[in-house]
Every structure is written in structure tokens, then in C-alpha cells.
KELUMGU-386303 format. One record per residue (C-alpha): residue number from 1; residue in one letter; z, x, y. Coordinates in nm, 4 decimals. Layout:
<senus>
+-----+------+----------+----------+----------+
: seq : type :       c3 :       c1 :       c2 :
+-----+------+----------+----------+----------+
: NUM :    A :        Z :        X :        Y :
...
+-----+------+----------+----------+----------+
</senus>
This chain:
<senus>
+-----+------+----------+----------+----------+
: seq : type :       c3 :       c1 :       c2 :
+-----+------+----------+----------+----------+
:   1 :    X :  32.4895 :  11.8883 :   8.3072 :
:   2 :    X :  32.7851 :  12.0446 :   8.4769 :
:   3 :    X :  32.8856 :  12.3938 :   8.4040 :
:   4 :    X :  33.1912 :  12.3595 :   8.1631 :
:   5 :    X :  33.4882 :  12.4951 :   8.2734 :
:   6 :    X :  33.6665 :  12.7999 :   8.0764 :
:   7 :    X :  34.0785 :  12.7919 :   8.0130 :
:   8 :    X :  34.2493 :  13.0403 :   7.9323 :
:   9 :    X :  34.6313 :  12.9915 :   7.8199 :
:  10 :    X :  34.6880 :  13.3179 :   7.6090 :
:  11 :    X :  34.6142 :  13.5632 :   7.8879 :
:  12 :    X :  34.3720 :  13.7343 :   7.6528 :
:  13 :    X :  34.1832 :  13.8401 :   7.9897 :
:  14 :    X :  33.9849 :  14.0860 :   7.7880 :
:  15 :    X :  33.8226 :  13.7918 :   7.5909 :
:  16 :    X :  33.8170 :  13.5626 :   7.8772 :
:  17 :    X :  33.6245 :  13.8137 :   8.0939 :
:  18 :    X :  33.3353 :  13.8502 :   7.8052 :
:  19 :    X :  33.3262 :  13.4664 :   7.7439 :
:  20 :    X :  33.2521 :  13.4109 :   8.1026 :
:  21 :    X :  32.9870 :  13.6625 :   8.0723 :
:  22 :    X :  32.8101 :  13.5455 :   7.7752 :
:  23 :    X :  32.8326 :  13.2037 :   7.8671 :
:  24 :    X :  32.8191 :  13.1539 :   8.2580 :
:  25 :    X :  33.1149 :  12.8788 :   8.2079 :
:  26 :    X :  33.3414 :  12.8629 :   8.5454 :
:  27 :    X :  33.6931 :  13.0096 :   8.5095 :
:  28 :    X :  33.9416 :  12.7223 :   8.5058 :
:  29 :    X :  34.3371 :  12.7829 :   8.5971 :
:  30 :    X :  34.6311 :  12.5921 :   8.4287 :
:  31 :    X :  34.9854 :  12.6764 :   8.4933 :
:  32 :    X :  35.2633 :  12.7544 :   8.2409 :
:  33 :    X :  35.5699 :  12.8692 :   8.1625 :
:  34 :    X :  35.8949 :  12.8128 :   7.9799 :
:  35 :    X :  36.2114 :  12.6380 :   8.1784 :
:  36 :    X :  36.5542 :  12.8566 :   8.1186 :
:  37 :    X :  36.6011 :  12.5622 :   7.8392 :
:  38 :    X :  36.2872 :  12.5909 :   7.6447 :
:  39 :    X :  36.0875 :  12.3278 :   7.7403 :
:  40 :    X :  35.7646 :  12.3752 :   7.9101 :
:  41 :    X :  35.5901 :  12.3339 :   8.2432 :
:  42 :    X :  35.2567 :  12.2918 :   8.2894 :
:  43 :    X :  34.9995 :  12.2298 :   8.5871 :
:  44 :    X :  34.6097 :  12.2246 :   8.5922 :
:  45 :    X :  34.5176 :  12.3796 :   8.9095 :
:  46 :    X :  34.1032 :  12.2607 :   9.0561 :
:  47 :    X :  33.9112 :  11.9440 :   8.9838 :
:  48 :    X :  33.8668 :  11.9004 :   8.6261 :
:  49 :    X :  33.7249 :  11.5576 :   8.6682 :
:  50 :    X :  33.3656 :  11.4700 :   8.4439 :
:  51 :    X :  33.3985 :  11.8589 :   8.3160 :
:  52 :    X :  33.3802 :  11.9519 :   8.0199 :
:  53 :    X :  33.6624 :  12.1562 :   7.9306 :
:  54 :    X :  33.7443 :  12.4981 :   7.7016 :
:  55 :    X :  34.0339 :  12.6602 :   7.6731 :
:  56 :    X :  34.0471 :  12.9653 :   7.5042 :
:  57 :    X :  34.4046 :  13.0117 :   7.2658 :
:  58 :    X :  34.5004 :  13.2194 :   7.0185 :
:  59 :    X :  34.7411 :  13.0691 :   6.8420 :
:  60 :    X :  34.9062 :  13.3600 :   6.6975 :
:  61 :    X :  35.2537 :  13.2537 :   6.8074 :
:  62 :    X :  35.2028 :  12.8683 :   6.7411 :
:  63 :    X :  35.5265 :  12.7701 :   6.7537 :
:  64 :    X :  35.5811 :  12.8886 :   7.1561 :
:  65 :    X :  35.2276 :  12.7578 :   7.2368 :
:  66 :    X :  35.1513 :  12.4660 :   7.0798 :
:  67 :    X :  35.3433 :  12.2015 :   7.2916 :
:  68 :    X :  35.1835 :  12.3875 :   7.6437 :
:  69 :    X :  34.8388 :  12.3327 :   7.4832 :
:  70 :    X :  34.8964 :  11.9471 :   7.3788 :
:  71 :    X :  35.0535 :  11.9099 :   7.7298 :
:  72 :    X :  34.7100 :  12.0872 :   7.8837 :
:  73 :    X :  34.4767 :  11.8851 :   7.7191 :
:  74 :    X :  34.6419 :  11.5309 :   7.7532 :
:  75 :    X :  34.7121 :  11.6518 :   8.1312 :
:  76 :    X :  34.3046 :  11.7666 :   8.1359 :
:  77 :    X :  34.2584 :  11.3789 :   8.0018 :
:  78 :    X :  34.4456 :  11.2096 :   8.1888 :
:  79 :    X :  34.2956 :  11.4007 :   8.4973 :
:  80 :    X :  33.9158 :  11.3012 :   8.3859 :
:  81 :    X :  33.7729 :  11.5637 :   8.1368 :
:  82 :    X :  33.4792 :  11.4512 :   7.9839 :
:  83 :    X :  33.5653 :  11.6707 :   7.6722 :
:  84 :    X :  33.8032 :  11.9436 :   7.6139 :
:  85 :    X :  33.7400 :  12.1790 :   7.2940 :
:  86 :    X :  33.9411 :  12.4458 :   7.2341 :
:  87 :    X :  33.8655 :  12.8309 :   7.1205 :
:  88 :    X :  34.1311 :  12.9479 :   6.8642 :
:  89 :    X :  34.0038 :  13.2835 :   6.7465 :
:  90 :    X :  34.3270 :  13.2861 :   6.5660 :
:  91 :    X :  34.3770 :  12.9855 :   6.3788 :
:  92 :    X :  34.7863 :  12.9278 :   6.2853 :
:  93 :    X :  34.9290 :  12.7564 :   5.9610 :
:  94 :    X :  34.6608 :  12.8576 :   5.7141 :
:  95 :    X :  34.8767 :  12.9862 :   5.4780 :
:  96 :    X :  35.1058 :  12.7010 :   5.3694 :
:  97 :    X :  34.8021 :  12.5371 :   5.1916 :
:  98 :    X :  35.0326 :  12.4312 :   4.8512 :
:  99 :    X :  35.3118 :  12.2990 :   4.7951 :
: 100 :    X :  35.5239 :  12.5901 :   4.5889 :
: 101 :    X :  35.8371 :  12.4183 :   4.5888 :
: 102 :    X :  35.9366 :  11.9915 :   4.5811 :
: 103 :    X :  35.9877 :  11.9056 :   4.9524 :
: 104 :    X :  35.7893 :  12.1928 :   5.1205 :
: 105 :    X :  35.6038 :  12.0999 :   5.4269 :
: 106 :    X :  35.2012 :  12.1587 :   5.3944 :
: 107 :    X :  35.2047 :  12.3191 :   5.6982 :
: 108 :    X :  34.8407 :  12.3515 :   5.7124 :
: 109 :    X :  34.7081 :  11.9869 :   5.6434 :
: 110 :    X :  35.0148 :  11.9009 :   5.9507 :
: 111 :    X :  34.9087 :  12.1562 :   6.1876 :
: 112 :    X :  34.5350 :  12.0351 :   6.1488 :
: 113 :    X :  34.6311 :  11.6704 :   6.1986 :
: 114 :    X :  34.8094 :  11.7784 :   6.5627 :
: 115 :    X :  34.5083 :  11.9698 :   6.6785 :
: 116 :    X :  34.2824 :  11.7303 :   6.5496 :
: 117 :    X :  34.4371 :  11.4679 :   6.7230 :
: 118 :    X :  34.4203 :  11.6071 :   7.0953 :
: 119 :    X :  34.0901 :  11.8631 :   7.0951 :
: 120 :    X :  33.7279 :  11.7422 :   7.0511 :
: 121 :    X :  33.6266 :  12.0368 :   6.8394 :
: 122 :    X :  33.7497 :  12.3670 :   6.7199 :
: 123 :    X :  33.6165 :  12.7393 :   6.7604 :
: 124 :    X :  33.7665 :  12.9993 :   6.5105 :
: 125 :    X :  33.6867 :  13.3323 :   6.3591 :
: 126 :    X :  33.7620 :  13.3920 :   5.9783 :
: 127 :    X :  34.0720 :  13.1905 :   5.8993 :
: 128 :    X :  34.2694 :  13.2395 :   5.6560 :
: 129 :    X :  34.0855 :  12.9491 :   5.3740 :
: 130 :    X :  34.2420 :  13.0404 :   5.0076 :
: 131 :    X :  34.2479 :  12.6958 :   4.8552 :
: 132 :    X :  34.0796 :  12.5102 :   5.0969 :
: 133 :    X :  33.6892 :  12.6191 :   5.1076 :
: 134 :    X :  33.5827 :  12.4448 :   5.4770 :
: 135 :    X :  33.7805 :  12.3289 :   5.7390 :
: 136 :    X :  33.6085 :  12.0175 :   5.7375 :
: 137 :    X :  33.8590 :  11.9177 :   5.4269 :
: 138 :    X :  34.2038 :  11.9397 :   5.6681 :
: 139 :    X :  34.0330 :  11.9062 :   6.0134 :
: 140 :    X :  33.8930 :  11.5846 :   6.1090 :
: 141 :    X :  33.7089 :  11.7215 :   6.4359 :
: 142 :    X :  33.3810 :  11.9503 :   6.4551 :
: 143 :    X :  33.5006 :  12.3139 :   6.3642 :
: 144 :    X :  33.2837 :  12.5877 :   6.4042 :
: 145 :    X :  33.4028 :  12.8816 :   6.2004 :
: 146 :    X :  33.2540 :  13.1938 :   6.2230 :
: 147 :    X :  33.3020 :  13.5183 :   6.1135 :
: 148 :    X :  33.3966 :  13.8880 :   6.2514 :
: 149 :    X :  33.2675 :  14.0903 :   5.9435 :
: 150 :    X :  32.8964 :  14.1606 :   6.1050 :
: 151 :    X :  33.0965 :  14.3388 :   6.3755 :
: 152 :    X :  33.2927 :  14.5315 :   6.1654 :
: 153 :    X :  33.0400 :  14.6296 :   5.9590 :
: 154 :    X :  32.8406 :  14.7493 :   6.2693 :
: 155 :    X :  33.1949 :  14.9180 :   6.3849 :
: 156 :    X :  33.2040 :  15.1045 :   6.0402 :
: 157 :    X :  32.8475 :  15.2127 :   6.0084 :
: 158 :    X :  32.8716 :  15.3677 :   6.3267 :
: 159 :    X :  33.1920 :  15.5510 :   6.3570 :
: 160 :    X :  33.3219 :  15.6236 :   5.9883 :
: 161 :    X :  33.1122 :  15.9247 :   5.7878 :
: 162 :    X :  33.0880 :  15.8469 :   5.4300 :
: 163 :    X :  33.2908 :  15.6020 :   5.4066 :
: 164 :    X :  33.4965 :  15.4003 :   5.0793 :
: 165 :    X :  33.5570 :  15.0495 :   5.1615 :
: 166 :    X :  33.8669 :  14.8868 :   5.0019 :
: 167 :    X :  33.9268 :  14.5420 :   4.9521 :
: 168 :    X :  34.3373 :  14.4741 :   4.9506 :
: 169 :    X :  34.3021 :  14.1355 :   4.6847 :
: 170 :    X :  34.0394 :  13.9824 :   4.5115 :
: 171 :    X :  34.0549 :  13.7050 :   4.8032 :
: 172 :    X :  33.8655 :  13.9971 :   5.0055 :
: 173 :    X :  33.6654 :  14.1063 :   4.7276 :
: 174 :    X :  33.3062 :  13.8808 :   4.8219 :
: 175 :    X :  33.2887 :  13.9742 :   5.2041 :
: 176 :    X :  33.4244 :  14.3529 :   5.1161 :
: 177 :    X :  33.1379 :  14.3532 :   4.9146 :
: 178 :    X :  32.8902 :  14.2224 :   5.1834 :
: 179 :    X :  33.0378 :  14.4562 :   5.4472 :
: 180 :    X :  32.9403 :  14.7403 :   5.1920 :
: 181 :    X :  32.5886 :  14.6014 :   5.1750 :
: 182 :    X :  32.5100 :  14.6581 :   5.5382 :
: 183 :    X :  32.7396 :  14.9754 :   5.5479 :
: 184 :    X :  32.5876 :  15.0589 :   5.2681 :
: 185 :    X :  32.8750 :  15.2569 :   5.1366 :
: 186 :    X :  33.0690 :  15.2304 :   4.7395 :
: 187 :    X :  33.3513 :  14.9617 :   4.7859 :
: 188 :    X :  33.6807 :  14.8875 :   4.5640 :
: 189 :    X :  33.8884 :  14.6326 :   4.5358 :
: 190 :    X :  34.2857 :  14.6384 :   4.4611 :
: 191 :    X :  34.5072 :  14.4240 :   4.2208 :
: 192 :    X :  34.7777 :  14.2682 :   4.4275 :
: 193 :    X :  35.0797 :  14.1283 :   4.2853 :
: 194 :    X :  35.3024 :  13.9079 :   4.5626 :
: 195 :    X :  35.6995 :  13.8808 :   4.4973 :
: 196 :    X :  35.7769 :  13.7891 :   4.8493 :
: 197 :    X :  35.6871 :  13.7287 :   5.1935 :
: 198 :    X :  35.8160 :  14.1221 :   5.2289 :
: 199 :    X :  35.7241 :  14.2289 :   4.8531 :
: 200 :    X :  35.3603 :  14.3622 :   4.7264 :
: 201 :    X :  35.3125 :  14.5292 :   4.4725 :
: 202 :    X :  34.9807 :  14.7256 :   4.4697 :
: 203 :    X :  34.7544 :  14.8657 :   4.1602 :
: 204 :    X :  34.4393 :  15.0898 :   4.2777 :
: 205 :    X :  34.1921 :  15.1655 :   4.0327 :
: 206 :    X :  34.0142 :  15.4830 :   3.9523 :
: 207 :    X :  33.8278 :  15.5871 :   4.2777 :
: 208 :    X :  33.8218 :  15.9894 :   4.1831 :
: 209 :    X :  33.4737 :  15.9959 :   4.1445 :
: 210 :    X :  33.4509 :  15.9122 :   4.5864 :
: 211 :    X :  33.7145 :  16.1772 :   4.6388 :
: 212 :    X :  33.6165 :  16.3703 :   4.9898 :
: 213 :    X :  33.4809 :  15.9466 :   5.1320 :
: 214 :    X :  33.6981 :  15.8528 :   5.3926 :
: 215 :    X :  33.8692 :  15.4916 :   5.2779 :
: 216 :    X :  33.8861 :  15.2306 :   5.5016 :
: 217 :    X :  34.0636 :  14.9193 :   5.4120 :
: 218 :    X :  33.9293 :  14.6260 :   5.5285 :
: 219 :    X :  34.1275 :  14.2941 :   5.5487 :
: 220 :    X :  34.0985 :  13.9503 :   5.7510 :
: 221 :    X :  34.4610 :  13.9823 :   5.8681 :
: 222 :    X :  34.7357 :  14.2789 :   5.9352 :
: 223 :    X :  35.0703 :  14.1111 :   5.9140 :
: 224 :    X :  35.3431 :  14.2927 :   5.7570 :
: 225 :    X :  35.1152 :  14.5236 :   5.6494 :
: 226 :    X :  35.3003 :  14.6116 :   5.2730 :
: 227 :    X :  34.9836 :  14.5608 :   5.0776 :
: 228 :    X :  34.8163 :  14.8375 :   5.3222 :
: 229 :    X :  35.1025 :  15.0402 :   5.3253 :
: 230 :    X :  35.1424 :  15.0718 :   4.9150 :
: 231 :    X :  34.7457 :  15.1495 :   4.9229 :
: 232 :    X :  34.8040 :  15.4010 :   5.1819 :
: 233 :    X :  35.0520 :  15.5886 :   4.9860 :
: 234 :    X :  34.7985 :  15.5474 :   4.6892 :
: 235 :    X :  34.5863 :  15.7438 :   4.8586 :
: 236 :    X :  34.7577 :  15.9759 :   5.0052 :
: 237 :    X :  34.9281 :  16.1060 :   4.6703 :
: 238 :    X :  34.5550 :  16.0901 :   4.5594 :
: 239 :    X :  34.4981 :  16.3593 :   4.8302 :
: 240 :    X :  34.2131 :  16.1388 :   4.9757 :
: 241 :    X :  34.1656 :  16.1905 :   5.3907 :
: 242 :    X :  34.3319 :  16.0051 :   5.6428 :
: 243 :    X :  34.2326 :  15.5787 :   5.5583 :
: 244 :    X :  34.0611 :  15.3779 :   5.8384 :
: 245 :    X :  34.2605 :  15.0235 :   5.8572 :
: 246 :    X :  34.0310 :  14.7570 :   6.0119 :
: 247 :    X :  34.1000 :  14.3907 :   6.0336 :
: 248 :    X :  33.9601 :  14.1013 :   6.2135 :
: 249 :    X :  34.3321 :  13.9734 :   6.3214 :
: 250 :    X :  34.6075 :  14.2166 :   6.4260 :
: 251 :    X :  34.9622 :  13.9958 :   6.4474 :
: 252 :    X :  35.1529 :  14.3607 :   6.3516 :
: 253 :    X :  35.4878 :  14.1546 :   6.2604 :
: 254 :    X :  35.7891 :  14.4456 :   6.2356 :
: 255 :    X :  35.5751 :  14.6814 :   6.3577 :
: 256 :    X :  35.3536 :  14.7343 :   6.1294 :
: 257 :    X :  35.1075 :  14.9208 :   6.3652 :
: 258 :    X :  35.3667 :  15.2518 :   6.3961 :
: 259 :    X :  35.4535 :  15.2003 :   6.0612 :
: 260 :    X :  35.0751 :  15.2268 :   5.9480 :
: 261 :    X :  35.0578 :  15.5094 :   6.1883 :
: 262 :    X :  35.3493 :  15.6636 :   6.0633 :
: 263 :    X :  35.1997 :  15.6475 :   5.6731 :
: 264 :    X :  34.9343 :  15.8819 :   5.8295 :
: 265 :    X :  34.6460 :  15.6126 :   5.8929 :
: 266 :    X :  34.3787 :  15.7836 :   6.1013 :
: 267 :    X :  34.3146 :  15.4933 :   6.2807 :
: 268 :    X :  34.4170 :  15.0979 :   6.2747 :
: 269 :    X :  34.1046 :  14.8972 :   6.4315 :
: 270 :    X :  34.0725 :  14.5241 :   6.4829 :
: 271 :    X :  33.9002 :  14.2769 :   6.7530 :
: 272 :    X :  34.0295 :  14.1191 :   7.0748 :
: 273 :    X :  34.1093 :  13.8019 :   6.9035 :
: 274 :    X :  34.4808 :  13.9020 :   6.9433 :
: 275 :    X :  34.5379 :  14.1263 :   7.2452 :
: 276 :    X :  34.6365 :  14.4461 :   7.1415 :
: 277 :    X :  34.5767 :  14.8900 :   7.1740 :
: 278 :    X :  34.4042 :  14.8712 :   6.8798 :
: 279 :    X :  34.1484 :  14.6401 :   6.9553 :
: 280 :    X :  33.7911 :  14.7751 :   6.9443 :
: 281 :    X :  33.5279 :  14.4766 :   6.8070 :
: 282 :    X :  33.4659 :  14.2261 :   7.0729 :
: 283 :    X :  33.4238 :  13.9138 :   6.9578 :
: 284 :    X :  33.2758 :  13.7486 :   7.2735 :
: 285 :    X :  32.9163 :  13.7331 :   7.1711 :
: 286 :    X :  33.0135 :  13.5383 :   6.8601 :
: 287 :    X :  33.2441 :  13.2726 :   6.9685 :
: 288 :    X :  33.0146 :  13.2370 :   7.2768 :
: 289 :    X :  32.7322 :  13.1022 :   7.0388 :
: 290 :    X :  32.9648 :  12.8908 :   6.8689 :
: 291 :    X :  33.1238 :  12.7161 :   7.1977 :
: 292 :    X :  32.8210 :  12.7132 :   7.3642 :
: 293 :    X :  32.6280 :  12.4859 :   7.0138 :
: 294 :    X :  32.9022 :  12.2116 :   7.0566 :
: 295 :    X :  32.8323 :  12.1750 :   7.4479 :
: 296 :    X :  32.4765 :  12.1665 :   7.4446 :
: 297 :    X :  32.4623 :  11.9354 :   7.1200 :
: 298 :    X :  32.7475 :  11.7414 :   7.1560 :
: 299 :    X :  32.9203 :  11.6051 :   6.8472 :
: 300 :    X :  32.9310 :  11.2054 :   6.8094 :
+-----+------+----------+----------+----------+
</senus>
């Protein structure tokens, strides 16, 4: 067997560089950018021909990336890949799993029917499932989908002193609890009330009795950040210490990094699936194992 070949199109070199090392793929080179009108260019540079292919992409900013990525792996094809499989460690459209309103797009079956119908199987890390419970129900490839929370559990046990872990909804509320378990710190979960993509509304229950444990909120994905920011406040009027904010995905839309920051956060944590200051949890060693099952028992 060849060595598979590694891709990376979201210059998340960080990642890249411990994927190479955990794996001993070769590092692969595709060209792209953005003509002054939008559309995109894109080249594979080397010999792809009878290789298996990877190529690592967040897809945190789907919208910009996805047409480059179709156009890679067709090109890839079309050039003689044997396979081509594709690391998302943030996996896009996850959240538009209803329709709310008569004539809303499902955004998430759609988005799984494009990918499904270019890659040969999917690598993720904790998407965002509410209604669906397995990818398997809107993907029609192999998807591996693992999960960050060992890591930050392991993160947590080893920097935070007595520590209160807080759950922001009762979506969080099983793997808050199993986080706690290895931790092995109290835990809490919040009542949250959603008006609007821009509008939380926040209830925190009675946590007097951990007064003096440092709270760290815990949460899959930091977006806006409102439900962290209400909790934040919370605590702050209930003259608890400065909260740990830890997350697996960090997309900080407006800001929300400074703003957390601002609120008097002590610290705002997540992994290298996004690029980004605050990363500290490298995921590498994880989505190695899960790239590296679908190459050496390949999927029929």
C-alpha cells in the first residue's frame, strides 16, 4: 500500500503538522484562491495518481470553502486518486436540522447530500447532532465521529484547582456529566431559553454550596457566545472567581473572544480544530486514529 497523501486546504498548519506526525501520511499541495470576482482557482500540485487522498478542512466558513473543496476532489479524481476522504474537524450546517418555518431550507440533510456526493468518507469531532442521533441518518458515506471531551477532561484535571463544571443547556448536560466523572469534580447544568439567533436568556441554579470552586463552562461550540456571557455575569454577581470557558470549537462570531475576556473570563480554551490564540487541546492523536481506521480497512 502506498503512503496516503495528506491535504491541507484550511491552512490549519498547526493540525497538519501533528497529523503528519501521528500518521506518517506524505504532505500533499493544492493551490487556491479567490479571482477579484469570486470564483475560485484551484491546482493540485505532485502526482496524485493510485493515492489515496486526505485533505484536512475545517469547514468553519462553508460558504467560502465549499466550492474549492468540490473542485479539489473532482480535480484529485479526475487526476487518478484511488480514494479521497476528507477530515472536517468542524463539521458546517448542523444546526438547520428542522424545518421552523414553511419553505425553510434543511440545510443540514443538503449540505450532507453535497459532501456525500464527492468524498469517500468523513472525519469529524463532536458535531453539533440535536435531532439527529448519528450521522449515518443524513450522510450516506462512512463517517467517523469522534469526540474532543477525553482531552478536555485531561486539560481540566490538570490545570483547573477545584473546579465546578457547568453545562450551558440540557443538550450538554450527558457529556458535562461524563467530563465530571473523570475530572471528578461537582457539575451543573443551566436552563436556557432561545429568543433569537442573538437572544438567550439564562437561569443558573443554586450553586452556593461550591462557592470558592473555580467554574468552568464547558460547551461543544463558542459562537456568539450570549449563553456564556449571561452565565458569566451570573457568576460574577454571585462573587464566584474568575470562570474557565472551554469548548471543543472556537468560531468567536462578533468577537466573542474579547467580549468573554472583557466579562472577566480567566481564560477561554478550545482545540486546534479552528485555528485560533486560544487553542490549547490538540486534537491530532484523535482524528489520526480515525483517518488512519478508514485507510487500513477500507469501506466497501
Amino acid at each position: 500500500m502506498t503512503t496516503p497523501v495528506l491535504i491541507t486546504l484550511d491552512g490549519n498548519t498547526a493540525l497538519r503538522d501533528g497529523l503528519l506526525a501521528q500518521t506518517g501520511f506524505s504532505a500533499g499541495d493544492c493551490e487556491w484562491r479567490h479571482f477579484p470576482d469570486g470564483e475560485s482557482y484551484v491546482r493540485v500540485h505532485g502526482d496524485c495518481s493510485s493515492q489515496d487522498v486526505v485533505i484536512q478542512c475545517g469547514l468553519q466558513h462553508p460558504d467560502r470553502i465549499a466550492m474549492p473543496l468540490m473542485f479539489c476532489v473532482d480535480t484529485l479524481r479526475e487526476l487518478g486518486a484511488r480514494s479521497v476522504g476528507l477530515i472536517a474537524p468542524y463539521l458546517a450546517y448542523m444546526r438547520q436540522d428542522h424545518r421552523f418555518h414553511n419553505g425553510e431550507a434543511l440545510s443540514a440533510r443538503l449540505f450532507a447530500r453535497f459532501l456525500s456526493a464527492h468524498i469517500d468518507w468523513l472525519v469529524t469531532v463532536d458535531p453539533h447532532l440535536h435531532r439527529y442521533q448519528d450521522l449515518a441518518e443524513i450522510y450516506s458515506i462512512p463517517c467517523a465521529t469522534l469526540s474532543a471531551m477525553p482531552l478536555l477532561a485531561q486539560w481540566i484535571k490538570r490545570e483547573v484547582a477545584r473546579p465546578l463544571l457547568i453545562g450551558p443547556d440540557s443538550e450538554s448536560a450527558q457529556w458535562v456529566k461524563a467530563v465530571a466523572a473523570v475530572v471528578e469534580s461537582p457539575y451543573t447544568v443551566l436552563s436556557k431559553t432561545r429568543h433569537g439567533d442573538r437572544d438567550v436568556e439564562v437561569s443558573v441554579p443554586d450553586i452556593d454550596e461550591w462557592r470558592g470552586y473555580t467554574p468552568v463552562l464547558i460547551d461543544d461550540i463558542i459562537s456568539t457566545g450570549h449563553t456564556l456571557l449571561e452565565a458569566v455575569a451570573h457568576l460574577r454577581r454571585a462573587e464566584f472567581p474568575p470562570a474557565v470557558c472551554i469548548a471543543v470549537h472556537g468560531l468567536f462570531a462578533d468577537h466573542t473572544d474579547m467580549k468573554l475576556h472583557s466579562a472577566g473570563v480567566a481564560r477561554v480554551v478550545t482545540t486546534n480544530s479552528i485555528m485560533h490564540a486560544s487553542n490549547a487541546v490538540d486534537l491530532s492523536s484523535v482524528i489520526a486514529q480515525g483517518a488512519v481506521r478508514f485507510l487500513t480497512q477500507p469501506q466497501t
